[in-house]
KEMIVO-944529 format. One line per field, with one value per residue: residue number from 1; residue in one letter; z, x, y negated of N, C-alpha, C in turn. Coordinates in steps of 0.1 Angstrom, whole numbers. Layout:
BEGIN
num: NUM/... $
residuo: A/... $
n_pz: Z/... $
n_px: X/... $
n_py: Y/... $
ca_pz: Z/... $
ca_px: X/... $
ca_py: Y/... $
c_pz: Z/... $
c_px: X/... $
c_py: Y/... $
END
This chain:
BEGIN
num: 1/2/3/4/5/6/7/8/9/10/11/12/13/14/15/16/17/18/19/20/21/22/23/24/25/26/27/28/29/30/31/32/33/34/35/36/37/38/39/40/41/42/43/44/45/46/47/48/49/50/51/52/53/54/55/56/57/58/59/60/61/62/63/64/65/66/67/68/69/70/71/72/73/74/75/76/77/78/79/80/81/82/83/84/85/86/87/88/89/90/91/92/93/94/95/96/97/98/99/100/101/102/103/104/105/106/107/108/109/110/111/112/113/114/115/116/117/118/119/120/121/122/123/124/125/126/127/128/129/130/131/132/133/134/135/136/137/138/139/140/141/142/143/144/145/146/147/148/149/150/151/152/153/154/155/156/157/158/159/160/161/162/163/164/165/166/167/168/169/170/171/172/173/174/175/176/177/178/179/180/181/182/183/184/185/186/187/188/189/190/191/192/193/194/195/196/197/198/199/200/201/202/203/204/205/206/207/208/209/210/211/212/213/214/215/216/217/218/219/220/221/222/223/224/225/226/227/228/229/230/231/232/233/234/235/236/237/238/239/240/241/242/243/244/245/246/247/248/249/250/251/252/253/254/255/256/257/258/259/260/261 $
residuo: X/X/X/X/X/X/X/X/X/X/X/X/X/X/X/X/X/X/X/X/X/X/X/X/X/X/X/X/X/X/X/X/X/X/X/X/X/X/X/X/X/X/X/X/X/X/X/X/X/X/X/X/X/X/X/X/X/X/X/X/X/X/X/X/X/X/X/X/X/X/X/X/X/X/X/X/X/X/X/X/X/X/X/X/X/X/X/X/X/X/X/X/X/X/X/X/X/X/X/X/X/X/X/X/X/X/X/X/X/X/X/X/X/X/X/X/X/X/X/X/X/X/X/X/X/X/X/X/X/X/X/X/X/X/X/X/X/X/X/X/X/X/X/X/X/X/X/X/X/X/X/X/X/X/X/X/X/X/X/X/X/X/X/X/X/X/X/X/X/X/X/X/X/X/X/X/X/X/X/X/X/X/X/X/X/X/X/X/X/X/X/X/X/X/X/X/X/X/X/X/X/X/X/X/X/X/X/X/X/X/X/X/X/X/X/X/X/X/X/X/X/X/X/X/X/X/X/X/X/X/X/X/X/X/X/X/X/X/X/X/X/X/X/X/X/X/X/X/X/X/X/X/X/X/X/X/X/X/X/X/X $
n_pz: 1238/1204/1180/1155/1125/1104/1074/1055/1027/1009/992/994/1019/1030/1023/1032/1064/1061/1057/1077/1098/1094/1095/1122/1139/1132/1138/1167/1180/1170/1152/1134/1111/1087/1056/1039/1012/988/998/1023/1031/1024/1042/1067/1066/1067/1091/1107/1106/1087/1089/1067/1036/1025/997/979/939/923/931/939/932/944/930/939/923/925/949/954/942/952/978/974/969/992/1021/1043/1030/1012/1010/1022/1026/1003/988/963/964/945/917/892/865/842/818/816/840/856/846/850/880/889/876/893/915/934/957/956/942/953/941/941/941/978/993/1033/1040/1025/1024/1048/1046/1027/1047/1069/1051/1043/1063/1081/1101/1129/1130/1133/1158/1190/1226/1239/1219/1224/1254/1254/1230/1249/1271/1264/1254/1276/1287/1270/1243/1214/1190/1161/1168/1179/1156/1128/1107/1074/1056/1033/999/976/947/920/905/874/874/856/847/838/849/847/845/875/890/914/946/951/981/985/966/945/927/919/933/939/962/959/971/962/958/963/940/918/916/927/923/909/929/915/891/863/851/847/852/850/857/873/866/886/868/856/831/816/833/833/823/835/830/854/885/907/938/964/982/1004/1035/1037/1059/1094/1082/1064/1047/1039/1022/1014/993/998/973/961/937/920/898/866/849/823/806/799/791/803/830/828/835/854/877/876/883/909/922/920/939/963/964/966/992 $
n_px: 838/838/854/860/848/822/808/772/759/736/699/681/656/652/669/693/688/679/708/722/713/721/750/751/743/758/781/784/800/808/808/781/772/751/738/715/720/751/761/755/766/792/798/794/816/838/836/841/866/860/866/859/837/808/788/758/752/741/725/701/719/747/764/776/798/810/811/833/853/855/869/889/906/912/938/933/911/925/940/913/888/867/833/810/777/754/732/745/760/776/802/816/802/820/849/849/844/868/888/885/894/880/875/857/826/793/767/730/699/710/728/724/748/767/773/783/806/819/822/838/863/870/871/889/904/900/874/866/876/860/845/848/864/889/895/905/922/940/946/964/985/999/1001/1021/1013/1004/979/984/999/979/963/975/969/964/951/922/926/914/913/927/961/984/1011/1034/1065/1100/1114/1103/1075/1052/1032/1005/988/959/957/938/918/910/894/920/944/954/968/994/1003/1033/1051/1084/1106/1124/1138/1126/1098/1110/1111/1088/1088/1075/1046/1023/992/974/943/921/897/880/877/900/902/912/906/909/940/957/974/1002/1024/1049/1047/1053/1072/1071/1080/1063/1071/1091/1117/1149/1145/1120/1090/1072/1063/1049/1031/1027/1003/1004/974/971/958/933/911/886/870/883/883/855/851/867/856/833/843/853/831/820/836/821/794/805/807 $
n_py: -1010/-1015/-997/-1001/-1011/-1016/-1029/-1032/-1037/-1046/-1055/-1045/-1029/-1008/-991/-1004/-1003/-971/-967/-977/-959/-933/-939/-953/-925/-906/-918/-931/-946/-969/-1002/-1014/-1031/-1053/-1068/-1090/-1097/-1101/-1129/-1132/-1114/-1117/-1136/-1128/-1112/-1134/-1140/-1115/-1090/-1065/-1028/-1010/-1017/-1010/-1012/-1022/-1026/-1043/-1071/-1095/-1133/-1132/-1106/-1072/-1067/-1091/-1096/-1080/-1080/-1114/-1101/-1086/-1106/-1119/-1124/-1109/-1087/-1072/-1045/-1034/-1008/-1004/-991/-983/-989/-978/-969/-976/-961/-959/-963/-988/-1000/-990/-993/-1018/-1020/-1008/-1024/-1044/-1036/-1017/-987/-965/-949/-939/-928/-935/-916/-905/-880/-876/-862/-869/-898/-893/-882/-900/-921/-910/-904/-926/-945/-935/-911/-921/-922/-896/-887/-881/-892/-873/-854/-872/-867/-842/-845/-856/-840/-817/-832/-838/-809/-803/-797/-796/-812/-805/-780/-764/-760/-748/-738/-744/-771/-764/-765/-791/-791/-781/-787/-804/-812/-838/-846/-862/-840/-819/-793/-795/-772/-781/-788/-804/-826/-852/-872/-903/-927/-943/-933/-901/-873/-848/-816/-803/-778/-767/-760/-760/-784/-819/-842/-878/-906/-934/-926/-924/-902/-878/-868/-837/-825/-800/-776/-749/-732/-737/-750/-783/-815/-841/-861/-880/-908/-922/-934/-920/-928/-925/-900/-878/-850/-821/-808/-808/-806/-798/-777/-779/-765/-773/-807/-836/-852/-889/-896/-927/-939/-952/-959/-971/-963/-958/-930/-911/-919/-915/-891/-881/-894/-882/-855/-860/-864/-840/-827/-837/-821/-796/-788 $
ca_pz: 1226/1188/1174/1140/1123/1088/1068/1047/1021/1000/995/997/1030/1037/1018/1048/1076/1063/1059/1090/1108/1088/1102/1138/1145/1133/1146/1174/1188/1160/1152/1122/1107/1075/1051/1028/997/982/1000/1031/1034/1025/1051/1077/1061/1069/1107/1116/1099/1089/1080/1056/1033/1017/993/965/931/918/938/935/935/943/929/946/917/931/964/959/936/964/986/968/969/1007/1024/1049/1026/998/1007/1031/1016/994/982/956/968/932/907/882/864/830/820/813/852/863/848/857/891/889/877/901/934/940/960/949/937/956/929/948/954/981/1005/1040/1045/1011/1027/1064/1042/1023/1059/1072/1043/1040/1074/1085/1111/1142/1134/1139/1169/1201/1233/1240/1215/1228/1261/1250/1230/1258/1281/1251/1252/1291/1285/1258/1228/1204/1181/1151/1171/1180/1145/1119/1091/1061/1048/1023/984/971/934/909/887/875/872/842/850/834/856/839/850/884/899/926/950/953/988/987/951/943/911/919/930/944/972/960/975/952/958/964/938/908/917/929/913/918/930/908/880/856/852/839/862/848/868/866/872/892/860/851/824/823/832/833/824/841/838/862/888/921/942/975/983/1021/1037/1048/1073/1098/1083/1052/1047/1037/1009/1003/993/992/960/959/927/916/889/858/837/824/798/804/792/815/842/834/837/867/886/881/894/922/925/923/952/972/960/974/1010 $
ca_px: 839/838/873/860/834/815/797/768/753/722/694/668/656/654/685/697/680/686/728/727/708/728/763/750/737/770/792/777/806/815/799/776/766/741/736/708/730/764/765/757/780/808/801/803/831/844/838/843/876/855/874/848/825/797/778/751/759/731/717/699/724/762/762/784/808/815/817/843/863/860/873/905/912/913/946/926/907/928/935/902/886/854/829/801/769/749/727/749/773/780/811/814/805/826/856/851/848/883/902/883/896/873/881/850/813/786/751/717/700/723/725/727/759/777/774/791/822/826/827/852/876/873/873/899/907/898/860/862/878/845/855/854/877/902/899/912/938/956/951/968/995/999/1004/1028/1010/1004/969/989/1008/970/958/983/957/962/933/922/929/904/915/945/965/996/1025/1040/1081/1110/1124/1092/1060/1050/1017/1004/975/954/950/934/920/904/898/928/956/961/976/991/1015/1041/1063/1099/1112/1131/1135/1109/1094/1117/1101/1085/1093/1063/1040/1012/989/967/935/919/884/883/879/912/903/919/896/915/949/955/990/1006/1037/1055/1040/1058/1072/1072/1080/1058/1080/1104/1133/1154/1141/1103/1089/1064/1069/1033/1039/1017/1003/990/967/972/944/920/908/871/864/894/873/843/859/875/841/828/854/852/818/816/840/815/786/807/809 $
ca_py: -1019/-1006/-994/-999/-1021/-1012/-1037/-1025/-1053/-1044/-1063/-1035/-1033/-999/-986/-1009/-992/-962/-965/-981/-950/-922/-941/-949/-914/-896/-926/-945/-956/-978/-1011/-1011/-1047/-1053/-1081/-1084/-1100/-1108/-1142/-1130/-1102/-1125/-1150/-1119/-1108/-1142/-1142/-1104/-1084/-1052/-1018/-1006/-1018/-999/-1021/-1021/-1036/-1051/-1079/-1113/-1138/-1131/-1091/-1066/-1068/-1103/-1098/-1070/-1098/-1121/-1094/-1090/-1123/-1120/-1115/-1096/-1080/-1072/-1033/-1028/-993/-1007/-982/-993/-978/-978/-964/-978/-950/-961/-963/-999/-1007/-982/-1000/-1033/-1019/-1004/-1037/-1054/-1028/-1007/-972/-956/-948/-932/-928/-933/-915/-900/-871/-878/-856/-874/-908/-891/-882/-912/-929/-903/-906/-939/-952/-932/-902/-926/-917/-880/-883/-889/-895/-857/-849/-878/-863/-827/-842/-863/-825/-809/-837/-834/-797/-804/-790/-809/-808/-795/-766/-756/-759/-746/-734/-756/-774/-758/-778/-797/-791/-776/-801/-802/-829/-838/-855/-861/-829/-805/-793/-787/-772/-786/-787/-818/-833/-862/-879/-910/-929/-947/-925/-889/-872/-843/-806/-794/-764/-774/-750/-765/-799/-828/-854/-890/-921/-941/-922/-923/-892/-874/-858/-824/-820/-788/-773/-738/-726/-735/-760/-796/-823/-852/-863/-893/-916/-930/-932/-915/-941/-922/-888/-874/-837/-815/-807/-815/-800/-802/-768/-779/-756/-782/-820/-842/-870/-899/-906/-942/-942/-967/-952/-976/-953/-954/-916/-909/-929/-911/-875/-880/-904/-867/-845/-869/-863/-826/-823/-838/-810/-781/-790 $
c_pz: 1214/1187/1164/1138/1105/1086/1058/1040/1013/1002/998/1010/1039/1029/1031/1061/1075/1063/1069/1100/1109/1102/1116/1144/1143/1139/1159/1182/1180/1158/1138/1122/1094/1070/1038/1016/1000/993/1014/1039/1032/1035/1064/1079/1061/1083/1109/1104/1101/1080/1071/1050/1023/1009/977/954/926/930/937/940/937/944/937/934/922/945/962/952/943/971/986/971/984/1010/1029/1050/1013/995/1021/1023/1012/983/977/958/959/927/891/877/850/829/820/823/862/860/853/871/900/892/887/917/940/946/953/948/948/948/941/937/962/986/1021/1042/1035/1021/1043/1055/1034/1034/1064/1065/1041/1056/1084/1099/1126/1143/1137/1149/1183/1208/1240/1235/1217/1238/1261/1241/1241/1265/1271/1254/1265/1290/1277/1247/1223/1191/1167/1153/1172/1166/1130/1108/1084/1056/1037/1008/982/957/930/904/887/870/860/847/840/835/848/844/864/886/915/935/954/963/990/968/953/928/911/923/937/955/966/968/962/961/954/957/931/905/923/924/916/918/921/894/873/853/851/846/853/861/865/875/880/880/849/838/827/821/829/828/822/845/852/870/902/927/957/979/1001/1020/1043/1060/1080/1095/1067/1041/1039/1026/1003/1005/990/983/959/948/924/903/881/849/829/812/800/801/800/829/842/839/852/880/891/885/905/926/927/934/966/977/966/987/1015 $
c_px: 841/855/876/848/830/806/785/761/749/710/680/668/662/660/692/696/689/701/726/724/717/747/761/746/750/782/787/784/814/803/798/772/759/742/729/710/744/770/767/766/795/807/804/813/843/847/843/855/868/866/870/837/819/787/775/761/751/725/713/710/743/763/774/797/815/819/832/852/866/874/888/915/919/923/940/916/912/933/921/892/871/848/815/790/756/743/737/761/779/790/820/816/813/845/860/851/865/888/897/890/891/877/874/836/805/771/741/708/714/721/731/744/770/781/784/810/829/832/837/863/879/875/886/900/899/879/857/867/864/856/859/865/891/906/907/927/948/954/960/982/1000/1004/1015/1027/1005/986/973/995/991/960/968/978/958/951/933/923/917/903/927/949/982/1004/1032/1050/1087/1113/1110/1082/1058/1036/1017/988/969/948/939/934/905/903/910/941/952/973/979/1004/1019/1053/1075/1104/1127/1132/1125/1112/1103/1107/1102/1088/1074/1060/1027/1002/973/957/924/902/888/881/895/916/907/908/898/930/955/971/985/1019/1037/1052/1054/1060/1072/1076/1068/1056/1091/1114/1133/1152/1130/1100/1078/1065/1049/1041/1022/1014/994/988/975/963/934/909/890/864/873/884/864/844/862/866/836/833/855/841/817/823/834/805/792/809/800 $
c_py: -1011/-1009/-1000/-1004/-1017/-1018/-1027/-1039/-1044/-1055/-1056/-1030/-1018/-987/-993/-1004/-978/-957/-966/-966/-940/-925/-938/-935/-908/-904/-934/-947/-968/-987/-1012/-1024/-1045/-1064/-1081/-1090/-1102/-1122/-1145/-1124/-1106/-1134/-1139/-1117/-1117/-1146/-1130/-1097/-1071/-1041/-1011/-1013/-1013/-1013/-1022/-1032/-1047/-1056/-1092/-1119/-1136/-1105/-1088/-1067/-1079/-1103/-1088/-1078/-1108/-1118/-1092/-1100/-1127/-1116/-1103/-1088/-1073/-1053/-1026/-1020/-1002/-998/-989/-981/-980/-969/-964/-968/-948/-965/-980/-1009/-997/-988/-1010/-1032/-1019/-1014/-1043/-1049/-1019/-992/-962/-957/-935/-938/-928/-926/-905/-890/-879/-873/-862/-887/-905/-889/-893/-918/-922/-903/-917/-948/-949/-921/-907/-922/-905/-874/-889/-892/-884/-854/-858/-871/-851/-829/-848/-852/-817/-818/-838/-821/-794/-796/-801/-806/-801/-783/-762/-752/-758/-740/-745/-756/-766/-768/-783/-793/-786/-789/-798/-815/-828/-849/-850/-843/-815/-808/-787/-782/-778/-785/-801/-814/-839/-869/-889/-914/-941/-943/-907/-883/-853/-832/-797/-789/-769/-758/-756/-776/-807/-841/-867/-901/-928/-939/-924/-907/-891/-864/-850/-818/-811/-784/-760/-733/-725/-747/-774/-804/-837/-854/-877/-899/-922/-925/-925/-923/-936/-903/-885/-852/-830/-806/-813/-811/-800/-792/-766/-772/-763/-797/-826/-854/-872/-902/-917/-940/-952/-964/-964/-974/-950/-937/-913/-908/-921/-896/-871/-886/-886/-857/-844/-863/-847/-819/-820/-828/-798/-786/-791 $
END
């Protein structure tokens, strides 16, 4: 039985087809569903609890803007990951996306391999495990190792940026960044950031230049270790931007992540 279910709603046939093929070939133990409008894809979305949906914006009849406003609305859709899978990139519908919830933008046309990482980051860890790689980790956990004692290489960063607190400036390395918050590791040198404090986050090209500087707050701090020892702290930051050149700065930062990989 599927672990994990992903809606796709467009009304173009074979933008349909082809999501659907792209997913089932690199996931096919997950259950993939279609709907070729707005009206449809909400009445699925009313029988089946899906953990992803991928869906155009422009469509006859109830647009994707709508459906993701519906979706909101839904207890049990209100944080389910929603990626707008569009031509549209002006800044204008790139706002209205935002207030409405949206996680993120992928531009058609697309690459096959762009559309595999949105599904991976957005669907969550359980898709890049098969049933191969389950079986190696429960022998690993049998053995008492653990998948992180065998893999201690830190990912590599995604991006520079820096924090702007009360307490000063830190650098930090960006995890994880959307157009709605940031995940990022700051160096436990001279203090760390406090919860919920407000903050200014400095996002930087590899050239060093700032791309963005995007308010918002300490959403959640964690260690990234087990000991009181940790030399690095991850801080959550949420967005509050609605800055549309902000927005459009940062859509393409986003976007150029995806180009190096």
């Amino acid at each position: 039985m599927s672990e994990l279910k992903i809606l796709i709603v467009d009304d173009a046939r074979f933008i349909r087809d082809h999501v659907t093929r792209i997913v089932k070939d690199h996931f096919p133990d997950y259950q993939v569903d279609a709907a070729e409008d707005g009206s449809i894809g909400r009445d699925l979305m009313g029988k089946t609890q899906y953990d992803l949906i991928l869906c155009d914006w422009e469509m006859p009849g109830m647009s994707g803007l709508e459906v993701l406003q519906w979706a909101r609305q839904q207890p049990a859709y209100a944080d389910i990951p929603f990626v707008m899978v569009t031509s549209r990139g002006e800044r204008d519908y790139v706002l209205q996306a935002i207030q409405a919830g949206v996680n993120d933008y992928m531009g058609k046309p697309f690459e096959d391999t762009a559309l595999v990482e949105k599904v991976k980051k957005y669907a969550g860890k359980r898709l890049e495990a098969s049933a191969e790689s389950r079986r190696k980790a429960a022998q690993m956990l049998a053995s008492g190792k653990s998948a992180a004692a065998q893999n201690k290489a830190p990912k590599k960063p995604k991006g520079l940026a820096q924090l702007r607190v009360g307490a000063g400036v830190f650098k930090c390395a960006i995890k994880e960044i959307t157009l709605q918050h940031a995940q990022i590791a700051v160096k436990r040198e001279d203090g760390i950031p406090t919860l919920l404090e407000q903050c200014v986050m400095d996002i930087e090209q590899s050239s060093g230049k700032s791309v963005a500087q995007m308010n918002g707050f300490v959403a959640a701090l964690s260690a990234n270790e087990r000991t009181t020892e940790t030399t690095f702290i991850t801080v959550d930051v949420q967005f509050v931007d609605n800055d549309p050149d902000k927005l459009e700065v940062l859509t393409g930062f986003i976007a150029s992540l995806s180009k190096k990989k």
